[in-house]
C-alpha positions in Angstrom: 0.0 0.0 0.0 2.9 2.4 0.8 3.9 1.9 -3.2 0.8 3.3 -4.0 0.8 5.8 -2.0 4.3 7.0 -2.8 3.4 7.1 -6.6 -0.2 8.7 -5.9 1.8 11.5 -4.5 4.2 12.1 -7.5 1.3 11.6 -9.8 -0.6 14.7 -8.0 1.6 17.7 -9.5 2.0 15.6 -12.7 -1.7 15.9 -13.1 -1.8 19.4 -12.1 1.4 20.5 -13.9 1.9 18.5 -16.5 -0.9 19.4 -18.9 0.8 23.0 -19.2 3.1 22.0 -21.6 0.2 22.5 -23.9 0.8 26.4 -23.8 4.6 26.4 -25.0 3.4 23.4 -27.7 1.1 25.5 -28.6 3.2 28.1 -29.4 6.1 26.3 -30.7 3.0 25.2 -33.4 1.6 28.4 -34.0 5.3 29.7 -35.2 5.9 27.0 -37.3 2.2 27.4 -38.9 3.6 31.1 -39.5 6.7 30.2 -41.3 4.7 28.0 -43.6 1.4 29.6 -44.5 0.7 33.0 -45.9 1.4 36.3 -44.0 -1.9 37.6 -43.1 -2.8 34.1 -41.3 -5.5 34.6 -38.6 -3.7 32.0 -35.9 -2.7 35.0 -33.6 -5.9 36.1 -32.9 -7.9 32.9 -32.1 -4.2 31.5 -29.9 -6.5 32.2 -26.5 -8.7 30.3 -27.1 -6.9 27.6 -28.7 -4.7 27.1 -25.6 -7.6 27.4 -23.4 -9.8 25.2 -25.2 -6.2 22.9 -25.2 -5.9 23.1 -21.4 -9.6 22.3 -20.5 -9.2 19.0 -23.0 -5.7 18.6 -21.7 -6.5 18.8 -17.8 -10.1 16.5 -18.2 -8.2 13.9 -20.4 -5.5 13.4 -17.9 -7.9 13.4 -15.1 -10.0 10.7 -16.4 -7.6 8.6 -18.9 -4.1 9.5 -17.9 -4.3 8.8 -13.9 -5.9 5.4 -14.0 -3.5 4.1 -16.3 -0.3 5.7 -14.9 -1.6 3.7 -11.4 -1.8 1.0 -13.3 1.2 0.7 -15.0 3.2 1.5 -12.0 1.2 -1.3 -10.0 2.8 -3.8 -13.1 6.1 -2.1 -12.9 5.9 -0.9 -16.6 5.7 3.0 -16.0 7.9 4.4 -18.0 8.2 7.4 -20.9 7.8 4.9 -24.0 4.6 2.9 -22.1 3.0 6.0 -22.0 3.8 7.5 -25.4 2.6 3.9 -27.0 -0.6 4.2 -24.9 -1.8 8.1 -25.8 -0.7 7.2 -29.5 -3.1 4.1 -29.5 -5.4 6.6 -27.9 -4.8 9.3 -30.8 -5.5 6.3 -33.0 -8.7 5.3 -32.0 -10.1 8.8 -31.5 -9.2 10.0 -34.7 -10.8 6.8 -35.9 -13.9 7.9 -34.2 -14.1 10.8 -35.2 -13.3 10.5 -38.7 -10.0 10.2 -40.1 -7.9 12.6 -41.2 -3.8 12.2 -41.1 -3.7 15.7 -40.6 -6.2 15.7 -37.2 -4.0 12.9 -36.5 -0.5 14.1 -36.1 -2.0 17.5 -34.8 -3.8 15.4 -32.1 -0.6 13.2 -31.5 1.8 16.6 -31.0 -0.4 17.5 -28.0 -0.8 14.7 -26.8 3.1 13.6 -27.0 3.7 17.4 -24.9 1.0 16.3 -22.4 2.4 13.0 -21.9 6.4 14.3 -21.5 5.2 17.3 -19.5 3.6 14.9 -16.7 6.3 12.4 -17.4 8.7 15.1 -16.5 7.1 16.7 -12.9 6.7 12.9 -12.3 10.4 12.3 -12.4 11.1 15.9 -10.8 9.4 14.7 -7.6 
């Protein structure tokens, strides 16, 4: 039970932490959307919401997808980095599945989810 506890209390600030790295992917995509599409693009003006809309996905996904499984894995001894990029890219897969594919939607939805998973993975190992 101690185990458990130990990891529930690094898990804590990942979950609270971690889903912040949306803001500097975020921005690290909107400047490379720049230096590809035209000059007058319009992604400066809706970037607010974007990385709000981002955060409240980002924050409710972890809560309710990423917690559960990071227990578990740790309960089988198999938490690490690459586990948990395999598991939100099979999660990318199957919602973009879902919703329709689109090998665009996909890699967008894979970025975020990549700088959601290494931003948790990173206050985990901080603690």
């Amino acid at each position: 039970m101690k185990a458990i506890s130990e990891n529930f209390r690094k898990i804590i600030p990942a979950l609270f932490l971690g889903p912040l790295a949306i803001i500097p992917a975020f921005i690290f995509y909107a400047i490379f959307m720049r230096l590809i599409s035209e000059p007058n693009s319009e992604i400066g003006s809706v970037a607010g919401l974007f990385i709000l809309g981002g955060l409240v996905i980002a924050y409710v996904s972890t809560l309710i997808l990423g917690v559960p499984v990071a227990l578990i894995l740790s309960k089988l001894g198999k938490f690490t980095l690459p586990n948990l990029l395999v598991y939100g890219f099979v999660l990318s897969m199957i919602y973009s599945l879902f919703v329709g594919w689109s090998l665009g939607f996909f890699l967008f939805l894979l970025y975020f989810v990549g700088a959601v998973v290494l931003g948790c993975w990173l206050i985990y190992r901080a603690m």
